[in-house]
C-alpha angles and dihedrals in degrees: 000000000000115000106205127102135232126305120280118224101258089045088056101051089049088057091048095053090038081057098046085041083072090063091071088053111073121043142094098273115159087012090057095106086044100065096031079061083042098053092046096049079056101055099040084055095057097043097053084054089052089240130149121243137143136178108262134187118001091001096056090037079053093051096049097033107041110009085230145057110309095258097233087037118117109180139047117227126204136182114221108191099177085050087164095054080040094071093027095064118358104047091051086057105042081051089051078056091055095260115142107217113197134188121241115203126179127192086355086300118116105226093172137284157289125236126186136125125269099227084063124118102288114240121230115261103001108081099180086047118089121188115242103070150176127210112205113194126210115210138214141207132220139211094262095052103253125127125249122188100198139248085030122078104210107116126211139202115248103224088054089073098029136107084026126226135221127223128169104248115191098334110324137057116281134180125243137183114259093241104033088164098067097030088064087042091064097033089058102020097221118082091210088082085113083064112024131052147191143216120253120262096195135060103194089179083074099054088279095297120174111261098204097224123156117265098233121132116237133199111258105214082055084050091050098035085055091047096047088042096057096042089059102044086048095047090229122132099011116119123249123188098264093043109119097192092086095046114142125303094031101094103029119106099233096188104051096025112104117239097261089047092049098051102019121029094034086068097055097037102056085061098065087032085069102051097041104046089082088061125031134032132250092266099041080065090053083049093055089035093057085052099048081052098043094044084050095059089040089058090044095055088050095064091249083117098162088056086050095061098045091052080047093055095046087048088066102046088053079048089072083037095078102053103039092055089058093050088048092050088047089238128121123171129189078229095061092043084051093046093043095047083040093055092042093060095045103055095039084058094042088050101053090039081051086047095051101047097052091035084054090063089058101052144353115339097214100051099051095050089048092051089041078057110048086042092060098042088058088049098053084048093049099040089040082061101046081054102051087044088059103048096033087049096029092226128089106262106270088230099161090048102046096022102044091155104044083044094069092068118357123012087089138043088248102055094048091048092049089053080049103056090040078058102044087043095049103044087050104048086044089046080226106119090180088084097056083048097057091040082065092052095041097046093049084047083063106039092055085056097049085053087052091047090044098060085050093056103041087055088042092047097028108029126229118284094008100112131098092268157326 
């Protein structure tokens, strides 16, 4: 019988942070460019062969939680449901591309296979195995109908993975399964994953060993928050001004950014993601972001209406800010997301209010207000649908890939405050503040249709009645 007593404070905190400590110890760290260009080696094999595949387990939590690779994950996991075609096709070629694609085989029972390249960092102990690697899973079927991915025991239904979807994952087009959310239900069997978190318990660096780590769940944001801290404090991963890791596109989202965003803005904006990484947070940016857009339709309603646009336009770079300096610091929060969806909303709203009320003092009152109107009421339909989708899908809506066109002026809050600024620039370079007038009418015609389009292409691309709930 042990004889001490309970833990002190400060012991158990030491045991807490020599608990959160493990989670710097297993990732991908410097080979982290290496499997994102793996994995989509992978996936623009299969889909030139027409075969099904997605990401699965840490790989797809990674995707919905964190947009990235999990940060103490090691390995990338895809499903392969035509596994035959598979090996006929795909694994010849990824071979052609110098990717060794070995079978694993457990208990005498294929359950998929491993592909990696053979100039990789060597694992010890294992000589034929590289890390990097990739695990790809064969499925099964039972009689009922439900997928098992052997050898582990978890079943699915079917119609969670199937039809498959697509998303763009770090860069390149991946596949995922229809319903991710209950598939990771199932997979973990606990539905708080989006909050809570593990230690690995696996280090595949070392050839997939067990680590030994305690099976606690931790909270995420702590997770995060020590992370962040101790890359800071050690001056590693964050991003300097001669560091190429966080070029452009890295940390642009190139499924939900709009199309001026994405070529435009992203480019601006890294500059200033970089330089500031090393000394404000993620929120402080949305902070300076909601000033730069208040001051903006302060200056508008105020008839300097050059000066407004270029505040507008600066509103909209800190808009990508935010969120790559998050991306940069390793650290993500439901708050910041909030904040960041919240700022985004108001000042669209205080700018065309702003809009309406000098624009009123150009030409007719009534019908700017009633243009100001209708726009804003286009833009709370279409922004309320880019949020359910997001919380129904779990994924941001991939708008520049399924809406090119409406992209170009009014699916994204880029794109209509950029409309807005051509026309603010122009009326009042023209001294003609009906063009500004008819661009308001013209860009909630627009919007309204988009919202129209949109509903058709969420139930073509996502089914009807697939989603989490209703």
């Amino acid at each position: 019988m042990s004889n001490r007593g309970p833990l002190s404070t400060a012991d158990a905190a030491s045991t807490v942070d020599s608990n959160l400590s493990k989670f710097k110890l297993v990732g991908f760290f410097d080979e982290r460019d290496l499997i994102i260009r793996h994995m989509h080696d992978v996936f623009a094999t299969v889909r030139k062969h027409q075969v099904r595949a997605c990401i699965m387990f840490g790989t797809l939590l990674g995707k919905l939680r964190h947009n990235d690779f999990i940060p103490w994950d090691d390995d990338v996991d895809i499903v392969v449901f035509d596994f035959d075609t598979f090996l006929e096709h795909c694994a010849p070629e990824l071979e052609r591309q110098g990717y060794t694609v070995e079978p694993d085989v457990r208990d005498g029972k294929r359950t998929g296979c491993r592909i990696f390249r053979k100039d990789s960092k060597e694992v010890p102990g294992k000589p034929r195995l590289r890390f990097p690697w990739i695990g790809i899973w064969e499925h099964e079927v039972g009689e009922d109908g439900w997928i098992v991915l052997p050898p582990e025991a978890a079943r699915y239904r079917l119609e969670d993975f199937l039809p498959l979807d697509a998303t763009d994952f770090l860069g390149g087009d991946v596949g995922v399964p229809h319903n991710p959310t209950n598939i990771l239900n199932t997979c973990f069997g606990f539905e708080d994953w989006m909050e809570v978190c593990r230690l690995p318990d696996r280090d595949h660096r070392n050839g997939g060993e067990l680590t030994g780590f305690p099976d606690d769940k931790f909270k995420l944001q702590t997770v995060l928050d020590y992370l962040a801290s101790e890359r800071l404090s050690a001056g590693s991963e964050v991003a300097t001004s001669d560091d190429g890791r966080w070029q452009y596109p890295t940390l642009a989202k190139p499924e939900s950014d709009g199309a001026w965003c994405y070529h435009v803005q992203r480019r601006i904006s890294v500059w200033f993601s970089v330089r500031l990484a090393g000394h404000m947070g993620a929120n402080a940016a949305t902070g300076l972001d909601l000033i730069f857009g208040v001051a903006a339709a302060l200056l508008v309603l105020l008839d300097y209406w050059l000066w407004g646009v270029v505040l507008i336009q600066m509103f909209g770079i800190f808009s990508c800010v935010d969120g790559e300096i998050s991306r940069i610091q390793g650290r993500s929060s439901r708050f910041g997301d909030f904040l960041d969806t919240l700022t985004d909303r108001v000042t669209e709203l205080l700018l065309v209010g702003a809009i309406v009320f000098s624009l009123g003092t150009r030409v007719d009152p009534a019908s700017a207000l009633a243009a100001g109107l209708c726009l804003l009421g286009a833009v709370f339909v279409l922004t309320t649908s880019s949020e359910k989708f997001r919380s129904t899908y779990q994924m941001g809506y991939p708008k520049r890939r399924l809406e090119r066109l409406f992209g170009l002026f009014c699916s994204g809050s880029d794109t209509r405050l950029l409309m807005l600024s051509i026309g603010l620039v122009v009326s009042e370079l023209t001294g003609d503040g009906s063009i500004l007038l008819w661009l308001l009418w013209a860009s909630a015609a627009a919007a309204y249709a988009n919202f129209l389009v949109r509903i058709g292409l969420v139930y073509r691309h996502f089914g009807a009645d697939h989603g989490p709930g209703s």
